[in-house]
One Martini backbone bead per residue (centre of mass of N, CA, C, O) as a GRO file, in nm:
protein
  282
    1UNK     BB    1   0.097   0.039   0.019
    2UNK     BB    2   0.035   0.364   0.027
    3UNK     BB    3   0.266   0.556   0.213
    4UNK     BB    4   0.334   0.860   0.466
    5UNK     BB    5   0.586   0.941   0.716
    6UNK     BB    6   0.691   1.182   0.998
    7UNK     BB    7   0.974   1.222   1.220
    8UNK     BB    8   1.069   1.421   1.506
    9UNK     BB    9   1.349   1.531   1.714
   10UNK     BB   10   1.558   1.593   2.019
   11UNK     BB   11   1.792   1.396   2.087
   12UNK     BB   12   2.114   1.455   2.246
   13UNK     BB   13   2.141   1.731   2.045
   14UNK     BB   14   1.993   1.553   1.841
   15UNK     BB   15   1.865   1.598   1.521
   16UNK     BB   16   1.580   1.349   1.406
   17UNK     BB   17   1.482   1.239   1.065
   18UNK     BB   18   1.187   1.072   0.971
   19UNK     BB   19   1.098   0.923   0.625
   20UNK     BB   20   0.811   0.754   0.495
   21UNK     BB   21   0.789   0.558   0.165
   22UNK     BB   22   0.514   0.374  -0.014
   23UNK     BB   23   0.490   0.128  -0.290
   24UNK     BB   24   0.343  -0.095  -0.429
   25UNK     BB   25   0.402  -0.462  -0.314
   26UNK     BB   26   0.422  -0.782  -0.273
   27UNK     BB   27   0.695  -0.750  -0.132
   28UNK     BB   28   0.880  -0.633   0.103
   29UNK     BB   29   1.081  -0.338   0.007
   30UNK     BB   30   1.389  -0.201   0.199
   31UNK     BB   31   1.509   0.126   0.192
   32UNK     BB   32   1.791   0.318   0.310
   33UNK     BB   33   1.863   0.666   0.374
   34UNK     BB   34   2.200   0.761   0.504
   35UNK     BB   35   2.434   0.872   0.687
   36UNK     BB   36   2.735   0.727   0.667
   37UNK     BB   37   2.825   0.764   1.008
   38UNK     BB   38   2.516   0.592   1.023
   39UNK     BB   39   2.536   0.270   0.926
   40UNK     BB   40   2.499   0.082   1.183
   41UNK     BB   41   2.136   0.143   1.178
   42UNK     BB   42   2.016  -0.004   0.949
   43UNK     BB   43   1.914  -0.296   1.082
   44UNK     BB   44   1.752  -0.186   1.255
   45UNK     BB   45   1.539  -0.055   1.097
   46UNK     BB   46   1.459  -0.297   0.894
   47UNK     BB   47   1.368  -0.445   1.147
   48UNK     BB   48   1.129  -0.245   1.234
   49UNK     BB   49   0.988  -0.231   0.965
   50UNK     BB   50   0.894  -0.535   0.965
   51UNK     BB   51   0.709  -0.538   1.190
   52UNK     BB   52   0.474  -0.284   1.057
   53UNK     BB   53   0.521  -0.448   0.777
   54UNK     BB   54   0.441  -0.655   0.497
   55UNK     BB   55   0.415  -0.477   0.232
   56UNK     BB   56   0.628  -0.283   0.019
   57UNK     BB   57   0.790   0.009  -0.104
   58UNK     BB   58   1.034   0.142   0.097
   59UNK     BB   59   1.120   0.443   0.235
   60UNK     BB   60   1.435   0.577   0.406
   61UNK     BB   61   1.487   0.862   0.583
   62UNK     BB   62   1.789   1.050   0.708
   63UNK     BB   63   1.836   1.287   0.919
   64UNK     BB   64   2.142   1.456   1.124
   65UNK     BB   65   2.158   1.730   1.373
   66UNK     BB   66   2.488   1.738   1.560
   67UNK     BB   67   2.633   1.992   1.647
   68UNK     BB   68   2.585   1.987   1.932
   69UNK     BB   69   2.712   1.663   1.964
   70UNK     BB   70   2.995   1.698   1.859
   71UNK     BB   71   3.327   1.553   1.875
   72UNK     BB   72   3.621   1.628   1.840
   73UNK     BB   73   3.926   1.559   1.674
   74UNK     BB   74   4.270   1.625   1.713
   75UNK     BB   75   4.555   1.526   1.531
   76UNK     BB   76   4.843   1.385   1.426
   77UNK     BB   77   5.051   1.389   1.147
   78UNK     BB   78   5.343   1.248   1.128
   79UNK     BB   79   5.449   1.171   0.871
   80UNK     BB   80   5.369   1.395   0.723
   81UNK     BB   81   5.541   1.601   0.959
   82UNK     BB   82   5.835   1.463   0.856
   83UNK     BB   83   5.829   1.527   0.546
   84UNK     BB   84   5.811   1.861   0.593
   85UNK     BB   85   6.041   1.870   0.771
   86UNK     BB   86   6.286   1.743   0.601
   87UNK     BB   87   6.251   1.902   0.375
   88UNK     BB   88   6.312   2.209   0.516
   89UNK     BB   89   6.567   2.155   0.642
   90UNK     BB   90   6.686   2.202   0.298
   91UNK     BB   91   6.671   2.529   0.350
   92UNK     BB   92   6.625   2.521   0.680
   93UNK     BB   93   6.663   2.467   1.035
   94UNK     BB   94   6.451   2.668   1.138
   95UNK     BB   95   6.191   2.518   1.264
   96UNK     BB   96   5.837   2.537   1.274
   97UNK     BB   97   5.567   2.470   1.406
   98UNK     BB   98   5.400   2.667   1.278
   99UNK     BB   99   5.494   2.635   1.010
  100UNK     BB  100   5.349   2.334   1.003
  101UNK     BB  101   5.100   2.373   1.050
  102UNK     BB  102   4.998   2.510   0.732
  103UNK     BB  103   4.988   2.231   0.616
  104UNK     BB  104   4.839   2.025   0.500
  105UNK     BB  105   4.781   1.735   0.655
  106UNK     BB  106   4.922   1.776   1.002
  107UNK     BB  107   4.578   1.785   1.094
  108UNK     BB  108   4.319   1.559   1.242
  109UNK     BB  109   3.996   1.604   1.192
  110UNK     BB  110   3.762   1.471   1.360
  111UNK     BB  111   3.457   1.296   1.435
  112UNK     BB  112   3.257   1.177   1.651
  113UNK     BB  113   3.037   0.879   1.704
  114UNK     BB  114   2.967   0.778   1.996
  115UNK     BB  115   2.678   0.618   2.098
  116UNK     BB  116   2.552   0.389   1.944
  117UNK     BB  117   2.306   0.276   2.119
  118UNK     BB  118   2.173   0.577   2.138
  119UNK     BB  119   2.130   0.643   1.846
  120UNK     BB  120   1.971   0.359   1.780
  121UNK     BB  121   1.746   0.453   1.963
  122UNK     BB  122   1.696   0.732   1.898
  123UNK     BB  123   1.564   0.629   1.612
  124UNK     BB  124   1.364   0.412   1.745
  125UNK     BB  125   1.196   0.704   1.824
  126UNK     BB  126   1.114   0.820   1.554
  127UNK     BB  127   1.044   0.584   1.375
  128UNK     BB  128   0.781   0.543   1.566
  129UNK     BB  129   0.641   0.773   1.489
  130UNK     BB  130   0.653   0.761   1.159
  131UNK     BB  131   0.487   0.488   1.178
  132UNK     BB  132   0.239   0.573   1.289
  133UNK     BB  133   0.144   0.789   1.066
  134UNK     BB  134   0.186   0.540   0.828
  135UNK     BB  135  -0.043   0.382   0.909
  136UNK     BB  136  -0.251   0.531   0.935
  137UNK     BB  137  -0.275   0.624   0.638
  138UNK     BB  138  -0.335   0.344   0.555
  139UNK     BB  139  -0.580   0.257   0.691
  140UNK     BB  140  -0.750   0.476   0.545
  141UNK     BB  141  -0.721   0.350   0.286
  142UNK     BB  142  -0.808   0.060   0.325
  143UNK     BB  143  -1.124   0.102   0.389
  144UNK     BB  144  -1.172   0.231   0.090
  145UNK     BB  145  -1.084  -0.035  -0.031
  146UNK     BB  146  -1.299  -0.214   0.111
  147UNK     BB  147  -1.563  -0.065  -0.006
  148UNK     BB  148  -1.505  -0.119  -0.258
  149UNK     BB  149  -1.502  -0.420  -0.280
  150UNK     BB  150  -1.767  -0.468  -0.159
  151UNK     BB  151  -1.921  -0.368  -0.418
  152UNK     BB  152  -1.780  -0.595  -0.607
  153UNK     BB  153  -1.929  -0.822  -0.455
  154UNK     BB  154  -2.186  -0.739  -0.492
  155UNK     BB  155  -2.206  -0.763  -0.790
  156UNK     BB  156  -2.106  -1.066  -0.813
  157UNK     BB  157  -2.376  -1.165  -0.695
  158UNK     BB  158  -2.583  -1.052  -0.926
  159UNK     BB  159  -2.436  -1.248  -1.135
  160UNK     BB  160  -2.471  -1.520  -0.967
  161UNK     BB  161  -2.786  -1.493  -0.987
  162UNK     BB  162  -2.805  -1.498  -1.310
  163UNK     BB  163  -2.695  -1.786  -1.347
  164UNK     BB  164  -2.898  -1.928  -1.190
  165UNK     BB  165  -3.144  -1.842  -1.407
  166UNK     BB  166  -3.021  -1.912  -1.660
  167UNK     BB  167  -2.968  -2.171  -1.687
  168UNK     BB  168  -3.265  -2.328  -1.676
  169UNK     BB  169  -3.340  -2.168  -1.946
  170UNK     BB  170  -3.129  -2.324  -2.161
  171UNK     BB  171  -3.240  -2.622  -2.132
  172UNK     BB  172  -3.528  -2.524  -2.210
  173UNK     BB  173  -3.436  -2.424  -2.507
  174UNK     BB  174  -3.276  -2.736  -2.589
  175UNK     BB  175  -3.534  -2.866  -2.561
  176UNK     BB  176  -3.715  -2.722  -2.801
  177UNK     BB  177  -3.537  -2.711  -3.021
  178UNK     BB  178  -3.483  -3.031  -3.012
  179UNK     BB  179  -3.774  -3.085  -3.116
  180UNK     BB  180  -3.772  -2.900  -3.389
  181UNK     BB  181  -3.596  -3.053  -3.531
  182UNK     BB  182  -3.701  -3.345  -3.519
  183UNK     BB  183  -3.978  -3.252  -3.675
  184UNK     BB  184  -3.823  -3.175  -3.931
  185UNK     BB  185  -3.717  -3.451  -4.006
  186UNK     BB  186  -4.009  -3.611  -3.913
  187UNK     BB  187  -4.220  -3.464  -3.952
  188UNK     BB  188  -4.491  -3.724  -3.875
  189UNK     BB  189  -4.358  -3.857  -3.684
  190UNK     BB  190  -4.297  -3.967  -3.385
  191UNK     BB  191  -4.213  -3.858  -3.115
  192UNK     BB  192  -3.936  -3.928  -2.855
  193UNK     BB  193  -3.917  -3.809  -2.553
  194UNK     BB  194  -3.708  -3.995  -2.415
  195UNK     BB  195  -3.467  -3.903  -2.590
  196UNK     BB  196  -3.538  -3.564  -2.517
  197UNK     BB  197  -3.479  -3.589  -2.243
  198UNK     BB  198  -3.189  -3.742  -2.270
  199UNK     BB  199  -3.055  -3.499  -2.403
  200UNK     BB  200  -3.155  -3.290  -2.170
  201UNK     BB  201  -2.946  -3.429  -1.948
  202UNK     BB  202  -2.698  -3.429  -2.089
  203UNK     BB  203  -2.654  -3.125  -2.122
  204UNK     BB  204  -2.740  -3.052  -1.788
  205UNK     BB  205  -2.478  -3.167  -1.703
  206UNK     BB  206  -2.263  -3.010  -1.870
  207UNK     BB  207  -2.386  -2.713  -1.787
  208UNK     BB  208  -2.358  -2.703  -1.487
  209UNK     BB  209  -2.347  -2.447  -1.193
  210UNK     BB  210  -2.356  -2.496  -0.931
  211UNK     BB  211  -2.085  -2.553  -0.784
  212UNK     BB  212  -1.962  -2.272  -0.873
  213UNK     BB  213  -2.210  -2.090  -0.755
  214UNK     BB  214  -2.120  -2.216  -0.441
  215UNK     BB  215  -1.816  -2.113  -0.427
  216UNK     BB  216  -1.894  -1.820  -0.496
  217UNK     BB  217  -2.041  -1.760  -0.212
  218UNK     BB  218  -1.822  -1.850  -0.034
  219UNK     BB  219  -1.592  -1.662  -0.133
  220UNK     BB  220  -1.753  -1.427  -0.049
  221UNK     BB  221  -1.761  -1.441   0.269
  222UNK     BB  222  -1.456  -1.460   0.285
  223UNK     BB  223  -1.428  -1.177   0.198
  224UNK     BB  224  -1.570  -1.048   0.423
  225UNK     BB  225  -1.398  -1.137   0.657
  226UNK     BB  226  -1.120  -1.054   0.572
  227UNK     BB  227  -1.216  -0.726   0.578
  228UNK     BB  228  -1.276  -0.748   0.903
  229UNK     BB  229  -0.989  -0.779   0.977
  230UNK     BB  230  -0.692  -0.778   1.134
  231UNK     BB  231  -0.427  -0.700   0.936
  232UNK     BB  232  -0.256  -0.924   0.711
  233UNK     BB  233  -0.467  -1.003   0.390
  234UNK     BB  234  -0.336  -0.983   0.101
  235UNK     BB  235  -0.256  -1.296   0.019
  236UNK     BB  236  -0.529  -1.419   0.092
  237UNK     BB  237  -0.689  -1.227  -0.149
  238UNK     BB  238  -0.520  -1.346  -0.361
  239UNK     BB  239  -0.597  -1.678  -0.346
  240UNK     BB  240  -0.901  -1.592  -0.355
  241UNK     BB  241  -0.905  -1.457  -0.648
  242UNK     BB  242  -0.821  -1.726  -0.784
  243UNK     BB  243  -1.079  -1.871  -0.717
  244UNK     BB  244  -1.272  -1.697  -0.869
  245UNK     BB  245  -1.183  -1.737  -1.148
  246UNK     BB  246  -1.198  -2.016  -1.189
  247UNK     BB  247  -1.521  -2.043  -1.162
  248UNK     BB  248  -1.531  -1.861  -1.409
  249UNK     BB  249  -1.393  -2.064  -1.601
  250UNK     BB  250  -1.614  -2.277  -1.588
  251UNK     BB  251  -1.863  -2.158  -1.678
  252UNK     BB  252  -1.764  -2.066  -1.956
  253UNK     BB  253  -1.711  -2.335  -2.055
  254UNK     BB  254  -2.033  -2.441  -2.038
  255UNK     BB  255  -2.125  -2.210  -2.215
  256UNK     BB  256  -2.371  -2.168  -2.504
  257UNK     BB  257  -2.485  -1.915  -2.403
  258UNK     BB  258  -2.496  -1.594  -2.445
  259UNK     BB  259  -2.590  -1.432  -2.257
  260UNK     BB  260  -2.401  -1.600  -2.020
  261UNK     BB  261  -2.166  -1.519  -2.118
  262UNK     BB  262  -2.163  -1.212  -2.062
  263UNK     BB  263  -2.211  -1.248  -1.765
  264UNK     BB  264  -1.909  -1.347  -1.748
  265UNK     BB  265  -1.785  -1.132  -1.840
  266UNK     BB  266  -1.867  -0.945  -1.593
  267UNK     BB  267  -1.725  -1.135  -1.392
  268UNK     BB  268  -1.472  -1.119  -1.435
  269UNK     BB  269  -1.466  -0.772  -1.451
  270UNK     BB  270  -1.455  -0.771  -1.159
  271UNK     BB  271  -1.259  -0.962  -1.045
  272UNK     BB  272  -1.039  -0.788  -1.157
  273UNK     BB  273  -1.072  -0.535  -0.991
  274UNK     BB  274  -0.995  -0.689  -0.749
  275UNK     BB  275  -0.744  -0.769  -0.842
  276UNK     BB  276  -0.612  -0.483  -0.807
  277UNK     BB  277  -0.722  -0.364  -0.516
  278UNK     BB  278  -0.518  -0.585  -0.373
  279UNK     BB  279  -0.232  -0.516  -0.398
  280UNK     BB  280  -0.289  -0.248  -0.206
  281UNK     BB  281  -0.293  -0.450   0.009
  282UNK     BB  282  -0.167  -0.588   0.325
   0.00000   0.00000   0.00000
């Protein structure tokens, strides 16, 4: 699911700013971009990120504000200093120090890094504030999703109601039909009733939509119950309209009723737009 969080805190000196953006993905991938100097708390991060989130691309953003927090370490570079002293004093006897501080890279001054495990708390509750922001955003999405599913549920029972209506007028009509052929052929000899209802018994047998329509009803119900669960029910959502397809495609396959076939292709496009509505959700 797409969705946004940040946080923001003040903790031990140091401004901690963390940003989550995440765009629909099957399964979870979670990238960090963080300042190289914190990259120790990388692997805490997407731990924490995966508590929290089930699937989706994830991006995490950080950036820290240590200046007031920052402690300088100032150290001598002796090898460049004595590099530089050997030179000069091919020039001139009397070097000084001072002379020698001028050059580059004489003294080296360096950030320390601090308490790593204070640094990784105090980012895992800045963490935790952006996550909370970002889920809160994410439920108010899935609601919304939750309830266009709902509507196209609603669609997919009406059309598996004209299914289970329009069945047994179409055995009716072929029942009818080779009546009227039978009678063109043998035009005035006697229809054998028993041949034709043998005939309309193998056809209805053919043409039967019954299971597909109770296994229809029953994945209905499914969708319903998973839709109202909390937690993360998208990968079974994944699953359960693979079996609406499923039935969908055997009933296409079993109909030669034109009406019927229509209404099968309204229902294939129905379970597809569910299908596409799920990838977003978690």
């Amino acid at each position: 699911m797409t969705g946004y969080g940040r946080g923001e805190q003040v903790l031990h000196d140091r401004t901690i700013t963390v940003e989550l953006r995440a765009v629909n993905n099957r399964y979870l991938d979670c990238s960090v971009k963080l300042p190289r100097l914190y990259v120790f708390a990388e692997e805490a991060i997407k731990a924490q990120v995966q508590k929290s989130v089930g699937r989706g691309k994830v991006d995490v953003f950080l950036t820290i504000d240590s200046a007031a927090a920052d402690k300088v370490s100032v150290t001598l570079n002796k090898p460049v200093a004595d590099g530089y002293y050997t030179a000069l004093t091919q020039l001139r006897d009397d070097i000084s120090g001072s002379l020698l501080s001028r050059f580059p890279d004489v003294f080296l001054v360096e950030k320390e890094q601090g308490d790593a495990e204070e640094i990784v708390a105090d980012i895992s509750q800045v963490l935790a504030q952006a996550l909370e922001e970002f889920n809160a955003m994410r439920t108010r999405e899935g609601e919304k999703l939750a309830q266009d599913i709902r509507s196209k549920a609603e669609k997919i029972a009406q059309l598996v109601a004209q299914v289970e209506a329009r069945s047994p007028e179409s055995v009716h009509e072929y029942r009818e039909k080779l009546r009227q052929r039978m009678q063109e052929v043998l035009e005035n000899t006697q229809l054998d009733e028993t041949r034709i209802l043998t005939e309309a018994a193998i056809f209805a047998d053919k043409v039967a939509v019954d299971e597909e329509t109770v296994r229809l009803h029953s994945h209905l119900d499914q969708l319903q119950e998973m839709l109202a669960q909390d937690g993360s029910v998208g990968r079974k959502l994944d699953f359960l309209i693979q079996e609406f397809n499923r039935e969908a495609n055997t009933i296409g396959s079993k109909c030669s009723d034109v009406a019927l076939s229509r209404v099968v292709v309204d229902l294939k496009g129905e379970i597809e737009k569910i299908r596409e509505q799920v990838q977003n959700i978690e």
